[in-house]
VMD Tcl script that draws the C-alpha trace (Angstrom):
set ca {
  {0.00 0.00 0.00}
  {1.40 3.29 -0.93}
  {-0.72 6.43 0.41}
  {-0.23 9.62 -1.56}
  {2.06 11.85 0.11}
  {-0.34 15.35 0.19}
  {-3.53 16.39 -1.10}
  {-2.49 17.06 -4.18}
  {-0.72 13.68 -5.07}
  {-4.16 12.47 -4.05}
  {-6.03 14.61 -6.74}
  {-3.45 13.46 -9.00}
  {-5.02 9.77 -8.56}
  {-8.48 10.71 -9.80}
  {-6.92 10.04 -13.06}
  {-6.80 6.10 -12.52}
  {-9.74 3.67 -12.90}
  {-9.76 3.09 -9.49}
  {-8.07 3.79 -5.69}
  {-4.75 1.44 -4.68}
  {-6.89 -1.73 -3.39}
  {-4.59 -1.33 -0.03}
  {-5.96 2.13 0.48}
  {-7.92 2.37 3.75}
  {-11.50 2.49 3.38}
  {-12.05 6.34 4.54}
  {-9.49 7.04 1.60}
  {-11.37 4.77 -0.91}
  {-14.66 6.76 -0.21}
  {-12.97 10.14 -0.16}
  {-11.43 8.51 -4.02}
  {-14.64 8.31 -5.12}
  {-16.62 11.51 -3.76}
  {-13.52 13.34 -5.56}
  {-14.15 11.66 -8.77}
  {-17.60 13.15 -8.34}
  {-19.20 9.06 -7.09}
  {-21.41 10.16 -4.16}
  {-23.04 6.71 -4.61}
  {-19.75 4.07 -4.35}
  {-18.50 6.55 -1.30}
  {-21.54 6.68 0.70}
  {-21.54 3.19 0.19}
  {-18.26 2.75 1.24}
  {-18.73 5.16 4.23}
  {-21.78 3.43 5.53}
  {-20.02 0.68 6.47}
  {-17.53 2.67 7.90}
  {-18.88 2.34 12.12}
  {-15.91 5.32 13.36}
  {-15.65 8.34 13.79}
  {-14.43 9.13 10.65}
  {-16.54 6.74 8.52}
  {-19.03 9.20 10.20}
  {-17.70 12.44 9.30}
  {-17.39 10.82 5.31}
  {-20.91 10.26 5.74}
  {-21.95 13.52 7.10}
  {-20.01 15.50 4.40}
  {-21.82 13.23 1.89}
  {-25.07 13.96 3.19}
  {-24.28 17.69 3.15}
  {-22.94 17.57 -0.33}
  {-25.96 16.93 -1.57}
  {-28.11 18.89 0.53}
  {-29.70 16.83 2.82}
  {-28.16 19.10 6.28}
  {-30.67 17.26 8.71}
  {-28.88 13.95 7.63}
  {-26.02 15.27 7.77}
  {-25.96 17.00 10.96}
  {-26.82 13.51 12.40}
  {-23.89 11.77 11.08}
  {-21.54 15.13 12.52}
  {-23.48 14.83 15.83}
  {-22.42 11.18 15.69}
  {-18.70 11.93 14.84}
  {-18.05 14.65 17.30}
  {-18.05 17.07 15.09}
  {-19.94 20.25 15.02}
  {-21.79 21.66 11.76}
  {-19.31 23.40 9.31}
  {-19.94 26.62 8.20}
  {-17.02 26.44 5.57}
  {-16.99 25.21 2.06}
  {-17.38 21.67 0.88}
  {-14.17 21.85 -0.69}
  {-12.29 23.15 2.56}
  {-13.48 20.29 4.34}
  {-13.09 17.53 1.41}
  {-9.66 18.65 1.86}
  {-9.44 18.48 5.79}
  {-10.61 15.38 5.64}
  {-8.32 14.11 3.23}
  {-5.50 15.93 4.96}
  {-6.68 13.66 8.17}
  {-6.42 10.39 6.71}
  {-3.22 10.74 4.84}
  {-1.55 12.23 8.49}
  {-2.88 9.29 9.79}
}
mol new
graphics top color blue
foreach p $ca { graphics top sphere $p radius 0.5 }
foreach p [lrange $ca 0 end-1] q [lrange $ca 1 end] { graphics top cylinder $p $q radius 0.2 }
display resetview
């Protein structure tokens, strides 16, 4: 398994048919939701029973609009109700699994 070293070098993956298969799960789903597949990463993060499986799930949910679902899946990872972007917090998250 070789995890990309920065955000960027992650990005740079959305150009392959699919994530490493060693990839963590959280990173799979984050592949995905980048390559603009809510369905194969909320499917992926749904099975995901952590904190961050939950915090992929409630940035899904708020993706595409659905804030009471979503604020049930922060509520659930400890995480209060962003107020920025999607795209600052696609990349937070990102930024969190890669630092491990």
């Amino acid at each position: 398994m070789h995890l990309p070293e920065n955000h960027e070098n992650f990005v740079a993956t959305f150009e392959l048919d699919a994530p490493d298969p060693g990839w963590p799960e959280g990173l799979k789903a984050l592949w995905h939701e980048g390559r603009g597949d809510w369905q194969a990463s909320h499917d992926i993060a749904e099975g995901l029973e952590t904190p961050l499986g939950y915090w992929i799930h409630a940035y899904l949910h708020r993706r595409e609009g659905d804030q009471w679902n979503a604020g049930y899946w922060y509520k659930r990872a400890g995480r209060p109700f962003p107020e920025k972007s999607l795209e600052i917090e696609f990349r937070e998250i990102v930024d969190h699994v890669l630092e491990g």
